[in-house]
C-alpha positions as CSV (number, residue, x, y, z in Angstrom):
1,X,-13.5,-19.1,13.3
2,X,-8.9,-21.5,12.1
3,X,-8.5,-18.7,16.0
4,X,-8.5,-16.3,13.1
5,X,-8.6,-15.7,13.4
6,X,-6.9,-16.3,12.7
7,X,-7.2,-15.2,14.5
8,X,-7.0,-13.3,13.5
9,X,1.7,-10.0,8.3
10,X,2.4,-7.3,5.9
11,X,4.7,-9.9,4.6
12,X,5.5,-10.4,8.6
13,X,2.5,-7.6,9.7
14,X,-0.2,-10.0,10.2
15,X,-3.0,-12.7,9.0
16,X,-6.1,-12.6,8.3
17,X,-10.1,-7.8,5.5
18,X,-13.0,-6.3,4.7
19,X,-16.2,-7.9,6.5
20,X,-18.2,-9.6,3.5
21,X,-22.2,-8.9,3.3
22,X,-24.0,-11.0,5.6
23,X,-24.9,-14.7,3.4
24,X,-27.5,-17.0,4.1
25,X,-26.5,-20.5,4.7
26,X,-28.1,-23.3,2.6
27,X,-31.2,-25.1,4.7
28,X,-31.9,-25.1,8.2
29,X,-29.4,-23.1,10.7
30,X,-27.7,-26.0,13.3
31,X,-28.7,-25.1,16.8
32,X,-25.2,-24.8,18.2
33,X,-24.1,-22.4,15.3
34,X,-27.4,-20.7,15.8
35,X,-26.1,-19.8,19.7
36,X,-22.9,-18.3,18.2
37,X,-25.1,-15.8,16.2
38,X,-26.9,-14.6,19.1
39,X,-23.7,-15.1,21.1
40,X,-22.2,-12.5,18.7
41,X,-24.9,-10.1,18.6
42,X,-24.2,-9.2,22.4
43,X,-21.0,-8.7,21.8
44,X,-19.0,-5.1,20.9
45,X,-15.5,-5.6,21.7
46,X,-13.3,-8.5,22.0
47,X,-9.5,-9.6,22.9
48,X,-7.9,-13.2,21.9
49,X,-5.1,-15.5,20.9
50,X,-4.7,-17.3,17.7
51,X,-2.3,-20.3,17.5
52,X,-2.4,-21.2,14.0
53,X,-0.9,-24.0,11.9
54,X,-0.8,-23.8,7.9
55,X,0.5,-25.4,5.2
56,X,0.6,-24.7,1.5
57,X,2.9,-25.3,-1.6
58,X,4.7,-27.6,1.0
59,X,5.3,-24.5,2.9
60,X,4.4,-24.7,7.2
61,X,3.7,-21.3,9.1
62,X,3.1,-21.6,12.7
63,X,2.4,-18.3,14.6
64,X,1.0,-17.0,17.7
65,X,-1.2,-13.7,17.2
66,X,-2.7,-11.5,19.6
67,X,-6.0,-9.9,17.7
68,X,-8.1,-7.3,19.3
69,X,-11.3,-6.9,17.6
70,X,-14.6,-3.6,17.6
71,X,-17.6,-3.7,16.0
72,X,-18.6,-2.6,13.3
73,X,-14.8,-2.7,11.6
74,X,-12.2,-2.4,13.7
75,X,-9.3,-4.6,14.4
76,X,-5.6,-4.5,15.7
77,X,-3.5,-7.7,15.2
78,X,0.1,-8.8,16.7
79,X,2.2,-11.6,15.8
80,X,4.1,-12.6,19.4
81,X,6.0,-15.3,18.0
82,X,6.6,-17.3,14.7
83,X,7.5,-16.1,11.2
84,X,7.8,-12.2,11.9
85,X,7.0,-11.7,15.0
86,X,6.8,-8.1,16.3
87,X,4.9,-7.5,13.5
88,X,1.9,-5.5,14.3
89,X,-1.0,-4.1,11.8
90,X,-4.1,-2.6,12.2
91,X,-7.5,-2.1,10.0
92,X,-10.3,0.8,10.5
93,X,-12.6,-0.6,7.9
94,X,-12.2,0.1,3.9
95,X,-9.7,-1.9,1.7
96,X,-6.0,-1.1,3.3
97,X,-4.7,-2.1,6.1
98,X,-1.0,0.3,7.9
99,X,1.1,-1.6,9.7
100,X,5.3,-2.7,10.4
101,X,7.0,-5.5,10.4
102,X,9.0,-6.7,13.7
103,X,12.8,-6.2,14.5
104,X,14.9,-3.4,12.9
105,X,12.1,-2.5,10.7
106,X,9.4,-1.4,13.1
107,X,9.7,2.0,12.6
108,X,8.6,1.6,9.1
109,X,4.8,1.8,8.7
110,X,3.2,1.3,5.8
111,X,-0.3,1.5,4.4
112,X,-0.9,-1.1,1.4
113,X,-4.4,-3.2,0.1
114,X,-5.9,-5.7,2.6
115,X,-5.4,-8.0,0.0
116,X,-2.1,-7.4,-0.7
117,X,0.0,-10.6,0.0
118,X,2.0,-8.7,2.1
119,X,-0.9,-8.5,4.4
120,X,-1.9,-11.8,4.7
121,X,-0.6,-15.2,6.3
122,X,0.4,-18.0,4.4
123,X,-3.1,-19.3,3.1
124,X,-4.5,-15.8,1.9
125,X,-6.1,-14.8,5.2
126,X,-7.0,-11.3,5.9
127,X,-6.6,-9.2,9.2
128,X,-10.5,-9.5,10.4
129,X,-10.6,-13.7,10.1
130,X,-11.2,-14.3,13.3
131,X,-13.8,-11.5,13.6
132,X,-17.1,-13.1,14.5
133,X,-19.1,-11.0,12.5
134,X,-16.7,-12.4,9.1
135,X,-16.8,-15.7,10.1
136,X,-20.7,-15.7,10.3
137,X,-21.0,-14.4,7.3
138,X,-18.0,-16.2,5.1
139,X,-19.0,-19.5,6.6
140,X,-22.5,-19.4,6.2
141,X,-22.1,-17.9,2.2
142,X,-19.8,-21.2,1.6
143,X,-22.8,-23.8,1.9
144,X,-25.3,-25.6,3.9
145,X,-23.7,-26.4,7.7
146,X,-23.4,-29.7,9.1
147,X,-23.4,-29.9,12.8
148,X,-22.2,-32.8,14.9
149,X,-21.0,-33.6,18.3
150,X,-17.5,-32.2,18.1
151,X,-14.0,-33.0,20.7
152,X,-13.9,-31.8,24.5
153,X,-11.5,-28.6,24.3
154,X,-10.2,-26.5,27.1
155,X,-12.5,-29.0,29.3
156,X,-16.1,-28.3,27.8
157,X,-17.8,-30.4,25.1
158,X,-17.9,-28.5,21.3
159,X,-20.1,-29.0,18.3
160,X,-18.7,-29.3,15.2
161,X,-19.9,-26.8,12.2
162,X,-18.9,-28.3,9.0
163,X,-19.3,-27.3,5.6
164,X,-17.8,-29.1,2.0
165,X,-17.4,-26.1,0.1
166,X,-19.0,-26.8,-3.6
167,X,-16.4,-24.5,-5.0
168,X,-12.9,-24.5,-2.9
169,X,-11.3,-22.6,-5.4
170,X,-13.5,-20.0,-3.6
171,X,-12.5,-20.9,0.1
172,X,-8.1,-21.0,-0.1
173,X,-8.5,-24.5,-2.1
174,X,-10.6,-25.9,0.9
175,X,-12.8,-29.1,0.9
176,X,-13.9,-29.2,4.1
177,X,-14.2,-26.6,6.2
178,X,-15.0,-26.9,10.4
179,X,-15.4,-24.9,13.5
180,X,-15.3,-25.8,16.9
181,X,-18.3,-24.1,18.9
182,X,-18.1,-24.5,22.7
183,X,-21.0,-25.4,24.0
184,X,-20.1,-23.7,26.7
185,X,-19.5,-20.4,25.4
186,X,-20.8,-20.4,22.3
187,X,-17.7,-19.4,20.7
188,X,-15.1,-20.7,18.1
189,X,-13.1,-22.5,19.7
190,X,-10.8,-23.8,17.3
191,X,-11.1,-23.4,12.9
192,X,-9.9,-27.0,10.9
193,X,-9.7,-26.6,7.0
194,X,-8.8,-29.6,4.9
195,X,-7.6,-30.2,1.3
196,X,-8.8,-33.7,0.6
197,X,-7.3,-35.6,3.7
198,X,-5.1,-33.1,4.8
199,X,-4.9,-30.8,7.4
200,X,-3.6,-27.2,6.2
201,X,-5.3,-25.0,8.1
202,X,-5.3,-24.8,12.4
203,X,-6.3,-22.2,14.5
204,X,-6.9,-22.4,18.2
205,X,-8.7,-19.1,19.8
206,X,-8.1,-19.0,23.6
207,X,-7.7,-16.5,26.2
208,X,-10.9,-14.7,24.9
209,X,-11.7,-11.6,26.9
210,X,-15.7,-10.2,25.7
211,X,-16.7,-6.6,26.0
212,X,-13.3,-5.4,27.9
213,X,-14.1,-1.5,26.6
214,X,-11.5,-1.4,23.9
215,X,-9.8,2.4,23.7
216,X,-9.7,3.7,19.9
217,X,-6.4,3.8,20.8
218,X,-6.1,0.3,20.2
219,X,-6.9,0.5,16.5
220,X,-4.2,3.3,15.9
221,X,-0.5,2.6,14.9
């Protein structure tokens, strides 16, 4: 999904909005990103890590998020270290997002647009990107998906889900655009997105837990 997701700051609240309608991807569906569908579709609730790596305007952000995702719209993000961390922000559906930024200023919460660029990380991602249910659907309304054998991560073998965006201007400036399914899993694993050669987007998801029984609690701030 990268993490995302990305895993997954309002200005230092968090990365990563509003889950777009579902798009169909160009041609036939790859059979490893076809597992992550139905992988999805079991799942309600979900707990991970993002470790992401951007870079824009010769800018770097490196983070470490904790996201906490419910279906249908739900999702609670934390940035434990990196550029504002202690920054927490959380999203209950709609088009704003209420959260606080770490340190001295935590007791200030705010509510302000999900698109606001205080809301986002470096490259313009929004609080539900590493929600499965936006990744399907943003990745597969980008283009047709190319799969191929991807790397070994976290000791199991991964497929690579690639797609060259006809418009980057549309996808952050992207023109390539790759997730890591585990073939093990089924799920993202790790999100690559290039601008010509260049790596500029990185985001590792690990320590998923699936279906813990999130409280409501957990989306309230």
């Amino acid at each position: 999904m990268h993490v995302r997701l990305a895993s997954l700051a309002l200005a230092a609240f968090t990365g990563a909005g509003a889950v777009p309608a579902l798009a169909q991807s160009s041609g036939s569906v790859p059979p490893g990103w076809a597992a992550f569908v139905k992988a999805d579709e079991t799942i309600k609730d979900y707990t991970e890590t993002v470790t992401a790596h951007e870079v824009k305007d010769g800018k770097t952000q490196d983070r470490v998020y904790r996201f906490f995702f419910a279906k249908p719209a739900l999702a609670r993000s934390e940035i434990v270290s990196g550029p504002g961390a202690g920054g927490e922000a959380v999203w209950q559906g709609g088009d704003t997002v209420r959260g606080h930024q770490g340190g001295f200023l935590k007791m200030i919460k705010l509510t302000i647009g999900i698109d606001d660029a205080r809301a986002t990380d470096l490259r313009g991602k929004r609080i539900d990107a590493a929600f499965f249910p936006s990744i399907v659907s943003s990745f597969e309304g980008v283009g047709k998906i190319e799969e191929t054998p991807g790397p070994v991560v976290d000791g199991a073998p991964t497929d690579a889900e690639t797609v060259v965006p006809p418009d980057p201007a549309k996808v952050r400036g992207l023109t390539k655009d790759t997730f890591l399914i585990s073939r093990a899993t089924h799920l993202p694993v790790e999100h690559l997105g290039y601008v010509g050669t260049q790596l500029v987007e990185d985001e590792r998801f690990t320590d998923q837990k699936i279906n813990p029984g999130l409280p409501q609690s957990t989306f309230e701030l």
